[in-house]
C-alpha positions as CSV (number, residue, x, y, z in Angstrom):
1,X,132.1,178.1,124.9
2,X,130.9,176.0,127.5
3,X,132.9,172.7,128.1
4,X,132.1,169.4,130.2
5,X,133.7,167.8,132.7
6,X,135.3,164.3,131.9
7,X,134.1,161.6,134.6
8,X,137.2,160.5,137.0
9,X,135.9,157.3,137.3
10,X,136.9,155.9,133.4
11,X,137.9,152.2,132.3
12,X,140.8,152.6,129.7
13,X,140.3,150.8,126.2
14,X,143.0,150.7,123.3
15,X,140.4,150.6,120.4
16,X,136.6,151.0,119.9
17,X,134.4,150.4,116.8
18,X,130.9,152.2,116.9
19,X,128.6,151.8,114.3
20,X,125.3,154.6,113.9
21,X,122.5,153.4,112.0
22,X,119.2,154.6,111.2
23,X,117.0,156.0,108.5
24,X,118.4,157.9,105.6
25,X,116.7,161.2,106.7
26,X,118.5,160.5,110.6
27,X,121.7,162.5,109.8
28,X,124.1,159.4,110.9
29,X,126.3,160.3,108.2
30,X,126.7,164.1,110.2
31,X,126.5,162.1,113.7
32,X,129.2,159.8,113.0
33,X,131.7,162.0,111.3
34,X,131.1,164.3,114.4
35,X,132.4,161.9,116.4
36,X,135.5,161.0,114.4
37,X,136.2,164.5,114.1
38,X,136.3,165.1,117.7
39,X,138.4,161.9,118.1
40,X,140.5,162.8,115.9
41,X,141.4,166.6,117.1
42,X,141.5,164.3,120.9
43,X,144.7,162.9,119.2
44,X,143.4,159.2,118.2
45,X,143.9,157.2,115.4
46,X,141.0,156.9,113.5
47,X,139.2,155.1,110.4
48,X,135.6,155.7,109.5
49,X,132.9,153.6,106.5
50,X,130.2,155.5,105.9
51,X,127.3,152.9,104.1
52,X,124.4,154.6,102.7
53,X,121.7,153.7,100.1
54,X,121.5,154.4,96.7
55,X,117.9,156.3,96.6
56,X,118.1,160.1,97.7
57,X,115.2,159.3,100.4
58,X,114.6,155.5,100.1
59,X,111.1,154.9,101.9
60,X,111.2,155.3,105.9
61,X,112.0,151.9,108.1
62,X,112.5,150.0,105.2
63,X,115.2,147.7,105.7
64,X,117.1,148.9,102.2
65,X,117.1,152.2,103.3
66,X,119.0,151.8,106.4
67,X,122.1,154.5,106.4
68,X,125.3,154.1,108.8
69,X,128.3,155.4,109.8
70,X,130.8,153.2,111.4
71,X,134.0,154.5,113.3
72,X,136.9,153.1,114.3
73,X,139.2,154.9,117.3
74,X,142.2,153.8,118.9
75,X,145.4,154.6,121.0
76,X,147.2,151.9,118.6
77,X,147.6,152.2,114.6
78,X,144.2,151.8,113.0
79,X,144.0,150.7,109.5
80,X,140.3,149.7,109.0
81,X,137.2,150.9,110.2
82,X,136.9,147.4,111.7
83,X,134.6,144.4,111.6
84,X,132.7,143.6,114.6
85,X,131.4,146.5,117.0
86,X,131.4,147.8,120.2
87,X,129.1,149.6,120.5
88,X,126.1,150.2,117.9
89,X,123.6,152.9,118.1
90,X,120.0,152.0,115.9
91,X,117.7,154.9,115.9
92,X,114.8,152.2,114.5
93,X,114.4,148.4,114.0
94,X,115.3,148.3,110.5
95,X,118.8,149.7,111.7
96,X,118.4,147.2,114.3
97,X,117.7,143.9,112.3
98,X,120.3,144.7,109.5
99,X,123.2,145.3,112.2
100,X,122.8,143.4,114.5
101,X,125.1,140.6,113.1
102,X,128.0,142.8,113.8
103,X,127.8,143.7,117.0
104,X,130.1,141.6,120.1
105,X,128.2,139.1,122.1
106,X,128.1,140.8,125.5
107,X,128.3,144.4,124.1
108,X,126.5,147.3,123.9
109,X,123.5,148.6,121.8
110,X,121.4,151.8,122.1
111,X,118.2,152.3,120.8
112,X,115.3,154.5,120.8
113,X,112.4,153.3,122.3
114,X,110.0,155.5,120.6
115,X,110.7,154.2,116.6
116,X,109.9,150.5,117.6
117,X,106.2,150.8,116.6
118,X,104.3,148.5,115.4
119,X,104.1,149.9,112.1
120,X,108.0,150.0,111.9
121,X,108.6,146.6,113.1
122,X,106.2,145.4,110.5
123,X,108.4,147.5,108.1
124,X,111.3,145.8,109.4
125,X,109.9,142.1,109.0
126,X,109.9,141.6,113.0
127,X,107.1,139.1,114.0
128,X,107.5,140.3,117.6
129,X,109.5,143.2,119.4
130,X,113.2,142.1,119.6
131,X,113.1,144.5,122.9
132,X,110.6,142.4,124.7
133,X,110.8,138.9,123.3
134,X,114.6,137.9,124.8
135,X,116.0,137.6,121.3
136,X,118.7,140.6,122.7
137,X,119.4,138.9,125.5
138,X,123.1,138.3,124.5
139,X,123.7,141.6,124.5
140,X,123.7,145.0,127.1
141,X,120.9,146.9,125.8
142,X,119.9,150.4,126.8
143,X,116.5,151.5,126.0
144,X,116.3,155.2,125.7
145,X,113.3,157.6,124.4
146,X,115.5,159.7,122.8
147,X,112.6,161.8,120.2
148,X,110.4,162.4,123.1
149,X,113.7,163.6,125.4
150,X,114.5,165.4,122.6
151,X,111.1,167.4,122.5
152,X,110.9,167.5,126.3
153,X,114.6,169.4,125.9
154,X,113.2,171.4,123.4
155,X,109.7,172.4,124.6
156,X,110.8,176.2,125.6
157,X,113.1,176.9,122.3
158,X,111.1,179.1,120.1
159,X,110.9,179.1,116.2
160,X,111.3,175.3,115.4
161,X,108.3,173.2,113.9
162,X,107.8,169.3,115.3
163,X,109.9,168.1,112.5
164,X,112.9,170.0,113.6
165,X,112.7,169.3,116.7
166,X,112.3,165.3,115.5
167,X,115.4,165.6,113.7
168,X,117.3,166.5,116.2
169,X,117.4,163.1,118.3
170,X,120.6,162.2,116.3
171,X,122.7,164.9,118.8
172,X,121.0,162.9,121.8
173,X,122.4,159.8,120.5
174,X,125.8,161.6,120.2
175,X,125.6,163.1,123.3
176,X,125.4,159.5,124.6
177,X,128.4,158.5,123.0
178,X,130.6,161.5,123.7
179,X,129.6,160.9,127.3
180,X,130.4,156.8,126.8
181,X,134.2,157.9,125.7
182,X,134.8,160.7,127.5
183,X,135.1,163.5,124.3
184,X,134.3,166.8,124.7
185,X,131.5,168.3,123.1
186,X,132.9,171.8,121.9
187,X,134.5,170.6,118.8
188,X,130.4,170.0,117.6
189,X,129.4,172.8,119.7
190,X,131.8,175.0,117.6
191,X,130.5,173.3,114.4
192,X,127.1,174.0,115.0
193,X,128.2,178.0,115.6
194,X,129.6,177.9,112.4
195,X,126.9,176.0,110.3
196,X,123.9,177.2,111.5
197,X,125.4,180.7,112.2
198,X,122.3,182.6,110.5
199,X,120.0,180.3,112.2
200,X,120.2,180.4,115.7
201,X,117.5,178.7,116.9
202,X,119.4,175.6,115.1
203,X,122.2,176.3,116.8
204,X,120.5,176.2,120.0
205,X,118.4,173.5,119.4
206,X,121.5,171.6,118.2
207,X,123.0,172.4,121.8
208,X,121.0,171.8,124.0
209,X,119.9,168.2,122.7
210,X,123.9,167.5,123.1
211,X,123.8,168.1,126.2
212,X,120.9,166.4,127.2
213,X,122.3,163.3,125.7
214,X,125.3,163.7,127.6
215,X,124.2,164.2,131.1
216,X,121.2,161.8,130.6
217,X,124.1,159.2,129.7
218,X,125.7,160.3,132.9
219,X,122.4,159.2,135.3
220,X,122.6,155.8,133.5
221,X,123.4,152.9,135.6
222,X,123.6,150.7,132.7
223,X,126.7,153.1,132.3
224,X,128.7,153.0,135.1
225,X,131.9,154.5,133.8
226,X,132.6,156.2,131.3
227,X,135.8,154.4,128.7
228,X,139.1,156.1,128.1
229,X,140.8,156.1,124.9
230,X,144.0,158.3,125.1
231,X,146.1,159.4,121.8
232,X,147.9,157.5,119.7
233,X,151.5,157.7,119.4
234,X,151.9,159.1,115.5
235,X,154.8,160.7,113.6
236,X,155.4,164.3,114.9
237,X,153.8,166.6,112.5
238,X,149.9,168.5,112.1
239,X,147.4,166.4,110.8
240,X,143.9,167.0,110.0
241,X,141.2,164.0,109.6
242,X,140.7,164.3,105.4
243,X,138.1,162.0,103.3
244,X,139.7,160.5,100.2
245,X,137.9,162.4,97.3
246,X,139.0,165.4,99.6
247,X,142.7,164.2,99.8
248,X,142.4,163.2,95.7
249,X,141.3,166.9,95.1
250,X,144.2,168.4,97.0
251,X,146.8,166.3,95.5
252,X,146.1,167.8,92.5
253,X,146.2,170.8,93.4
254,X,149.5,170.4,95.2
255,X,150.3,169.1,91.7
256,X,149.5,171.9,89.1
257,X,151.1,174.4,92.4
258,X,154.9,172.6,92.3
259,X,154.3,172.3,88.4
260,X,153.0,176.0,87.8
261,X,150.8,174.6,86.0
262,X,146.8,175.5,86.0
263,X,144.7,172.9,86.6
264,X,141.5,171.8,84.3
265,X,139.0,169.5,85.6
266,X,136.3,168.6,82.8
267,X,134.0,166.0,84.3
268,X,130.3,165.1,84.2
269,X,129.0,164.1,88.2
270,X,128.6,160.4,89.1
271,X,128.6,158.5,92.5
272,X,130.9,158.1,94.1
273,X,133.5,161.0,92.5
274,X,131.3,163.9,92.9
275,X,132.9,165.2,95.6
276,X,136.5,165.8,94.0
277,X,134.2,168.1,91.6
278,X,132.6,169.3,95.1
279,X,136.0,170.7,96.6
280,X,138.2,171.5,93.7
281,X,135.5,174.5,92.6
282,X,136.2,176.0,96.1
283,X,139.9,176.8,95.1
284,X,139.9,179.0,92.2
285,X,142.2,181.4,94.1
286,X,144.8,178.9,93.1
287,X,143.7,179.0,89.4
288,X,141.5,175.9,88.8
289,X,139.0,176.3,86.2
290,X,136.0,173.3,86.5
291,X,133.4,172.5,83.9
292,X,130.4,170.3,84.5
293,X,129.7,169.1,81.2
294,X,126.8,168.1,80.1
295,X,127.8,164.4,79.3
296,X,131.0,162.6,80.4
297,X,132.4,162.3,76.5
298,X,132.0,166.3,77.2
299,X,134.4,166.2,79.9
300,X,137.3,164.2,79.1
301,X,137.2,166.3,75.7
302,X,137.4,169.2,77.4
303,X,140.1,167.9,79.4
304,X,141.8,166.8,76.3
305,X,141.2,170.1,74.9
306,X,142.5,171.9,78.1
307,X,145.8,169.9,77.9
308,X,146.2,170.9,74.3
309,X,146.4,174.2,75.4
310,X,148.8,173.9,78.1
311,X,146.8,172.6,81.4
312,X,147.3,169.9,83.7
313,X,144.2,168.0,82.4
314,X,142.0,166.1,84.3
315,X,138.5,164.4,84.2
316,X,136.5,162.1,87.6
317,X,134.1,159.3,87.2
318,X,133.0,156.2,88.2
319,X,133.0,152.9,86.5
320,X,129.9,153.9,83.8
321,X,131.4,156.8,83.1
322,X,135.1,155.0,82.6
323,X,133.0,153.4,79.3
324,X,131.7,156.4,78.2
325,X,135.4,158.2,78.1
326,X,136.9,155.1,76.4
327,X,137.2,156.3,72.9
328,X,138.3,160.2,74.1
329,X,141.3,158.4,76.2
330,X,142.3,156.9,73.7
331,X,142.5,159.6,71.7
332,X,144.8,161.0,74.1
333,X,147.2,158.4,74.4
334,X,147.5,158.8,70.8
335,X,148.0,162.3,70.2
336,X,150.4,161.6,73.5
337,X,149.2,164.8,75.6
338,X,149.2,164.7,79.3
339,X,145.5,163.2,80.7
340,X,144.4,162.4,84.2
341,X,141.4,160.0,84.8
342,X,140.3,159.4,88.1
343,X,138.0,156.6,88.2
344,X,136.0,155.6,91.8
345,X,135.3,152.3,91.6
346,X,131.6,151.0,92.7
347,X,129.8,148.2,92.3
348,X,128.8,147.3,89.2
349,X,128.3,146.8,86.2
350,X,125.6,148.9,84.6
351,X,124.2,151.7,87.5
352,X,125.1,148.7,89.9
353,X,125.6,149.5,93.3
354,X,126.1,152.8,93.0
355,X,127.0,153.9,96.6
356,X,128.7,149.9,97.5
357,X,132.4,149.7,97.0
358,X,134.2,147.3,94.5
359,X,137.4,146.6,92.3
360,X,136.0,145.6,89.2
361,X,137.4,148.7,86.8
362,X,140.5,147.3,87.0
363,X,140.6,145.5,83.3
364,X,138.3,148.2,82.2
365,X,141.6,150.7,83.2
366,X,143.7,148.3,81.5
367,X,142.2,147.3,78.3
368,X,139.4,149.4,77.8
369,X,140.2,150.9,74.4
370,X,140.0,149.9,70.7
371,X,143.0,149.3,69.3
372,X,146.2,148.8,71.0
373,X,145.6,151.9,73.9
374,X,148.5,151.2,76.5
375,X,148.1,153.8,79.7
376,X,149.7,154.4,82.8
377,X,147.6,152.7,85.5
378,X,147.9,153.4,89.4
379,X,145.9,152.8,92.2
380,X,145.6,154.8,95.6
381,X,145.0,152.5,98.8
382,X,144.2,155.0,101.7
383,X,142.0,157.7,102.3
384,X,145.1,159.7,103.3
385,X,147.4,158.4,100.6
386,X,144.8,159.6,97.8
387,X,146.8,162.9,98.1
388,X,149.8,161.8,97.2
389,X,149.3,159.1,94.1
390,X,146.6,162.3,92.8
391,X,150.5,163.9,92.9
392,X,152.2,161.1,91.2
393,X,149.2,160.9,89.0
394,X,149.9,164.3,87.8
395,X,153.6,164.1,87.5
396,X,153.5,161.0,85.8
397,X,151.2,162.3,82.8
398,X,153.2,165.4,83.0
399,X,156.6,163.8,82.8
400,X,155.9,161.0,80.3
401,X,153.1,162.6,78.4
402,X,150.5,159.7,78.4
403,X,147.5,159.5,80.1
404,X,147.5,158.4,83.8
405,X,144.1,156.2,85.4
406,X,144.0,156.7,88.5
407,X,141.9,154.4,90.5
408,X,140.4,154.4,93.9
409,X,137.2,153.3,95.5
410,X,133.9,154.3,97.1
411,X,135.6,152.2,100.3
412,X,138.5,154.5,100.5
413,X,137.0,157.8,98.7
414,X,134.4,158.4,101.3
415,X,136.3,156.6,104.3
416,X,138.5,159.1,106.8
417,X,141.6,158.8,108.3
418,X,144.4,161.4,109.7
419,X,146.2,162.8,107.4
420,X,149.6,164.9,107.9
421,X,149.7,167.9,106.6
422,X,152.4,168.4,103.8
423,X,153.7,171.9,101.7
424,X,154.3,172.3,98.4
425,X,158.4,172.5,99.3
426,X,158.1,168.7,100.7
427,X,156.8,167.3,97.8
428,X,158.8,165.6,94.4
429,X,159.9,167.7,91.4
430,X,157.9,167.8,88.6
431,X,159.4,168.3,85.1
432,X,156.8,168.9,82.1
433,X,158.0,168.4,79.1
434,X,156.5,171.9,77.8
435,X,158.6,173.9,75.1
436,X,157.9,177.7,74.0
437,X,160.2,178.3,71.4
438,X,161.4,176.2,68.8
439,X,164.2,174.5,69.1
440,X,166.4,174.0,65.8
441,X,165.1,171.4,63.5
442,X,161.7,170.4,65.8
443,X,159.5,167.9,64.7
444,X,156.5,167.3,67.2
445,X,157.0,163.4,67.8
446,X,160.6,163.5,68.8
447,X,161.1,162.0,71.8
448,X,163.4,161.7,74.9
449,X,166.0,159.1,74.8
450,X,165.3,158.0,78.1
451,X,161.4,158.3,78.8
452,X,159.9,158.5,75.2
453,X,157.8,161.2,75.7
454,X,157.5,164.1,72.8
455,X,157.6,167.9,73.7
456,X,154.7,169.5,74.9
457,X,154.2,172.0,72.0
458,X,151.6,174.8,73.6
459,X,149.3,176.4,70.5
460,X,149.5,179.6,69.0
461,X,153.5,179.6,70.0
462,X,155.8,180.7,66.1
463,X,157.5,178.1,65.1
464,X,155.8,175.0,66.6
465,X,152.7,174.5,64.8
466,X,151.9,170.7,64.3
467,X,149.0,168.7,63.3
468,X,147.4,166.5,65.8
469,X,144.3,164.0,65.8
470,X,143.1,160.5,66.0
471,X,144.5,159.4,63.1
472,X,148.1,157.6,63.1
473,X,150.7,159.9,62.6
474,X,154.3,160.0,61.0
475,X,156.6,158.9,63.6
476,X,158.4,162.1,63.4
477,X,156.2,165.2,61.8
478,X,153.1,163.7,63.4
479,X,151.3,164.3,59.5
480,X,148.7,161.7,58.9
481,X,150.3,158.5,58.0
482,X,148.9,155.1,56.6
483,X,152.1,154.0,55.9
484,X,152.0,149.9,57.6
485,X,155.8,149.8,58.8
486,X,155.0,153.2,60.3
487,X,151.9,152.3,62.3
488,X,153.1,149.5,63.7
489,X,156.5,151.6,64.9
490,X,154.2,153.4,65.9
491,X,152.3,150.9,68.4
492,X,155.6,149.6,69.5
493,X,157.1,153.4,70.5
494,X,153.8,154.1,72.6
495,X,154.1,150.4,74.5
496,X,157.3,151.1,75.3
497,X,157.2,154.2,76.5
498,X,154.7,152.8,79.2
499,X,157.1,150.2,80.0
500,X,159.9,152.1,80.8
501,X,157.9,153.9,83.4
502,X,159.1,151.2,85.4
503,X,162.3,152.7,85.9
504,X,160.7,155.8,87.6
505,X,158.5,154.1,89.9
506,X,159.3,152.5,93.4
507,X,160.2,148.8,94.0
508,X,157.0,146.3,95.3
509,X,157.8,146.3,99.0
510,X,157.3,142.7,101.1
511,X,155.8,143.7,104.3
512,X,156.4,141.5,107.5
513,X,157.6,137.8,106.8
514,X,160.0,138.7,103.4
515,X,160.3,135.2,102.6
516,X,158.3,132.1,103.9
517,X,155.1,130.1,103.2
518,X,152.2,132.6,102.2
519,X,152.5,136.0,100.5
520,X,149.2,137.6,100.4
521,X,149.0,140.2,97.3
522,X,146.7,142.9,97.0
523,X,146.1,146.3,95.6
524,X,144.1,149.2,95.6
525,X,141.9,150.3,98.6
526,X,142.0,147.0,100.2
527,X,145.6,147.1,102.0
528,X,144.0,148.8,105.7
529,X,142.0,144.9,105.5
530,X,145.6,142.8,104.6
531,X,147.7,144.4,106.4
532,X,145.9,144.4,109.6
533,X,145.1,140.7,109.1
534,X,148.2,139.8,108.3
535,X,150.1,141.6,111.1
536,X,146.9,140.2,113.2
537,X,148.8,136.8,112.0
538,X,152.3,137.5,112.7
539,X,151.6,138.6,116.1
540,X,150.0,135.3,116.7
541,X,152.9,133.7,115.6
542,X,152.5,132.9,112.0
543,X,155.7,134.6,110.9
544,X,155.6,133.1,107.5
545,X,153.4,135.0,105.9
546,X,154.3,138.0,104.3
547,X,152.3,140.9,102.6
548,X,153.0,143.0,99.1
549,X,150.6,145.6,98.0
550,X,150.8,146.9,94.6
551,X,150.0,151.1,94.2
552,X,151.5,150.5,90.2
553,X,149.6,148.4,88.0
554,X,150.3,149.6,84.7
555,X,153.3,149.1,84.5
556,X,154.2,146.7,87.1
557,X,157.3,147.6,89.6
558,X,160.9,145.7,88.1
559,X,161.2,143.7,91.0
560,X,157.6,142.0,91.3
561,X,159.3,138.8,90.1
562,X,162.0,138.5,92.9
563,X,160.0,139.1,95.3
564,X,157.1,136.6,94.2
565,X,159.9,133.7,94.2
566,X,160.6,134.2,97.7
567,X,157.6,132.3,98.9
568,X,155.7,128.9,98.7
569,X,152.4,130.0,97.7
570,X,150.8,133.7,96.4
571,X,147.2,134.3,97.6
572,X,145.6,137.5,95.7
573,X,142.8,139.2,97.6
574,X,140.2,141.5,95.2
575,X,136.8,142.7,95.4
576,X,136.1,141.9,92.1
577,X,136.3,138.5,90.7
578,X,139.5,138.0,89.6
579,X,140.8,140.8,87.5
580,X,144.3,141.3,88.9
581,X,145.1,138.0,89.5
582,X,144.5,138.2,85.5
583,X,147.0,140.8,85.0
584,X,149.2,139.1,86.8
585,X,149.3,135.5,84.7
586,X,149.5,137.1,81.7
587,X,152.7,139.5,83.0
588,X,154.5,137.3,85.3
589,X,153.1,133.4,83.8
590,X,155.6,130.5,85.8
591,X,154.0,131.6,89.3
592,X,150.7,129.8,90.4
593,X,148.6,131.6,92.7
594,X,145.1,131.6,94.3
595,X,142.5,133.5,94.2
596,X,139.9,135.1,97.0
597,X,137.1,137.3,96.2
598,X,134.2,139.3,97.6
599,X,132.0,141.2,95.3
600,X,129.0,142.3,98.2
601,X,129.9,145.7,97.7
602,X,131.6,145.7,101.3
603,X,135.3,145.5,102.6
604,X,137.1,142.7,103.6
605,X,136.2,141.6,107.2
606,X,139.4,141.0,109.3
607,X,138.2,137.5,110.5
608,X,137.7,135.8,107.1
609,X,140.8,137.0,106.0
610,X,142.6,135.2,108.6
611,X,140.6,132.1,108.2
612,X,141.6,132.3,104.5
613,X,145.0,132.9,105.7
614,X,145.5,130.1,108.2
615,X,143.7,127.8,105.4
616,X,146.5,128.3,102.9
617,X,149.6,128.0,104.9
618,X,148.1,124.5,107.2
């Protein structure tokens, strides 16, 4: 494999956010996770936020139909993909005019020269070209031809028609870049060996554009130098860069593996979850069965149905789909079998914004049920740490036999980050609560002093044949009941059961300042965005401000009160409007706390956090 030399001549950075953007056919979802991929086996710390649009092949140069990739590499800790960028790469106006907010004053921006027609700045809404009227003066702007350098590399590779070859441009543009940050180009090089392997004039095509990109970055004079980002210092260990539907999938399967269980997945597919689907059917060496159902009702039954039988249970959706398996969860909670639902948030409601992120499931998770329908409700907050609460998620329903939601978000779920590689050997214990002979005098709702939970009575097994459905159930035999004093017991035993959960979670954990003016509280996939704000805070001097993160919603860690009464004022940051802060009042009522919000389908930006931030504690 060829490599490329590295230029000596290289300015050293800490951190660089770089943003592709083009039209949805461009590949800047391939480009830019190319590039964190190769940053990420250089050793840096990386986050990535891929933004796409909703259509499959929304109309060309429209302004709606604008896809990016943005990536965020470092020497230092890295926690969000960033707000404001370095460098961004627009491959036609419309990337152009919708991005151009973001990028520094003073820094860079690449485009190609040959999409800024007429016809696509019309498509864009430009009056004039933004290349020649002095709009981008504020900015260091390198004009490059990259489709016709991408034919004029291309011209003697046989066997590829003019579209191909038009395609292609997004490896010139990365070309650039890799040149821009010194990264070598055989990690794509290798890729492209291995995708393409029955289609090697792909391959070559692929290859040779690289490298035109590269070395026509190196005869720029806009580019003097080359930058330098060098690893980041991160706990010993081998890590791989993992997307957090990919993490979710293998938590699970880490899960049913130190459980010896086999895992079920019954789902129906649904932006954003799909891809949990997508990567669990590639593992049925280790015993997963999947079923795409025709409908989700379909696939939490089956899931249901699965668990009966002895499986670790578990069904993927999105919010829509969270509605449609309302009545089927809480069937499960009643019968009391183990039941994860993995729910990735996006905007809504209705179809919504089906590829934006957002928070607003959360009461949905909660209260989403007829009838009193109490569940176990968690919530991951990293790409990375999807993995392990899909874990907890599966020993909690196993353990306590109740259903588990498990929330993340499109943000997080399709977002990257490095992930250290665990085994099976490093992970908790997980106890089921699954009996295979009958023990003397058995009835199928007795229950463990300490958790509640009943046995796990597998089907078909002498001696432990019980009756089970939606209908209440004697306390103890689990026969239909309608008896009143029994129903209501009944309601009681299963609340309860939730609430002493608490005792088998971790303690809320104060990050930074652990007593002062301002505690900002969060949860979910929004803690990269507080945390780096708040430390952003600290560092400036602000050491009274503080920042807790909740992982356990459902039910809340034990110690939530103590900490909250350690500072002057609680700020709660969603993107929704105002569902935890909700769950919050009506658990823990004497504190008073504010409230901010975003529903735009985007992250918190660093900046107006810490405006927020430096409002509240003035």
């Amino acid at each position: 494999m060829e490599s490329v030399t590295i230029s000596e001549k290289q300015e050293k950075l800490e951190a660089v956010i770089i943003r592709f953007v083009g039209d949805s056919g461009d590949g800047m979802q391939l480009t830019g996770t190319q590039f964190s991929d190769t940053s990420a086996m250089f050793g840096n710390d990386v986050a990535t936020f891929p933004n796409f649009p909703a259509e499959i092949r929304a109309p060309q140069g429209s302004l709606y139909g604008v896809s990016g990739f943005q990536v965020h590499i470092g020497s230092v800790q890295i926690n969000t993909p960033g707000d404001e960028v370095d460098l961004l790469v627009a491959m036609n106006p419309a990337g152009l005019k919708t991005n151009l907010s973001s990028v520094k004053p003073g820094h860079t921006i690449i485009v190609d020269t040959d999409a800024f027609t007429k016809k696509n700045l019309t498509k864009a809404l430009y009056e004039s070209n933004p290349l020649e009227d002095g709009s981008l003066s504020n900015y260091r702007v390198i004009e490059v031809s990259m489709t016709s350098l991408s034919k004029e590399a291309l011209k003697d590779v046989e066997g590829l028609d003019n579209k191909s070859i038009t395609r292609s441009k997004n490896m010139f543009a990365l070309g650039m870049v890799y040149w821009m940050y010194s990264r070598s180009l055989d990690y794509t090089i290798d890729f492209f060996n291995k995708k393409f392997k029955s289609k090697p004039e792909i391959i070559q095509a692929n290859t040779k554009v690289l490298k035109a990109g590269y070395f026509f970055a190196e005869t720029l004079e806009l580019i003097p130098n080359s930058y330098s980002i060098s690893p980041a210092k991160m706990e010993p260990g081998t890590y791989r860069i993992i997307m957090g539907n990919k993490a979710t999938a293998w938590g699970f399967l880490a899960a049913a593996e130190k459980s010896g269980m086999e895992l079920f997945l019954g789902t129906y597919p649904i932006t954003p979850a799909s891809d949990i689907l997508h990567e669990l059917v590639k593992h049925k060496h280790f015993g997963v069965k999947a079923l795409q159902a025709e409908d989700e009702i379909a696939g939490i039954t089956a899931a249901i149905g699965a668990s009966f039988a002895g499986n670790l249970g578990i069904t993927t959706t999105s919010g829509p789909g969270l509605a449609l398996k309302g009545e089927a969860l809480g069937l499960a909670m009643m019968i009391e079998l183990p039941l994860v639902v993995v729910d990735v948030q996006r905007g809504g409601p209705s179809t919504g914004l089906p590829t934006k992120t957002e928070q607003s499931d959360l009461l949905q998770a909660m209260y989403g049920r007829n009838g009193e329908s109490p569940v176990i409700v968690i919530a991951s907050s990293t790409p990375a740490n999807c993995f392990n609460f899909a874990y907890e998620a599966a020993k909690l329903t196993l353990e306590h036999m109740t259903p588990v939601v498990l929330l993340t978000d499109g943000y997080i779920a399709n977002g990257s980050a490095p992930w250290k590689i665990k085994t099976v050997d490093d992970m908790p214990e997980i106890k089921t609560n699954k009996i295979t002979e009958a023990p003397e005098n058995w009835n199928p709702y007795d229950r463990d002093n300490d958790t509640l939970a009943r046995k796990w009575a597998i089907p078909g097994t002498p001696g432990l044949e019980h009756r089970i459905g939606g209908l209440e159930k004697d306390k103890t035999t689990g026969n239909v009941s309608y008896v009143p004093e029994n129903h209501e017991y009944m309601t009681k035993i299963r609340a309860e059961k939730i609430k002493r959960v608490q005792n088998y979670i971790p303690d809320l954990k104060a990050e930074f300042a652990q007593e002062g003016d301002l505690l900002v509280v969060g949860w979910g996939g929004t803690y990269g965005s507080l945390h780096s704000a708040v430390k952003q805070l600290n560092e400036e001097g602000y050491t009274n401000i503080g920042h807790a993160h909740f992982n356990y919603i459902n039910p809340l860690p034990k110690n939530t009160d103590e900490i909250f009464k350690r500072y002057k004022k609680i700020v709660v940051c969603e993107l929704n409007n105002g569902q935890f802060i909700q769950v919050l009042r009506s658990n823990l009522g004497e504190f008073t706390y504010s409230a901010f919000n975003k529903i735009q389908g985007l992250p918190f930006a660093n900046l107006e956090l810490i405006e927020k931030f430096k409002q509240l504690v003035k």
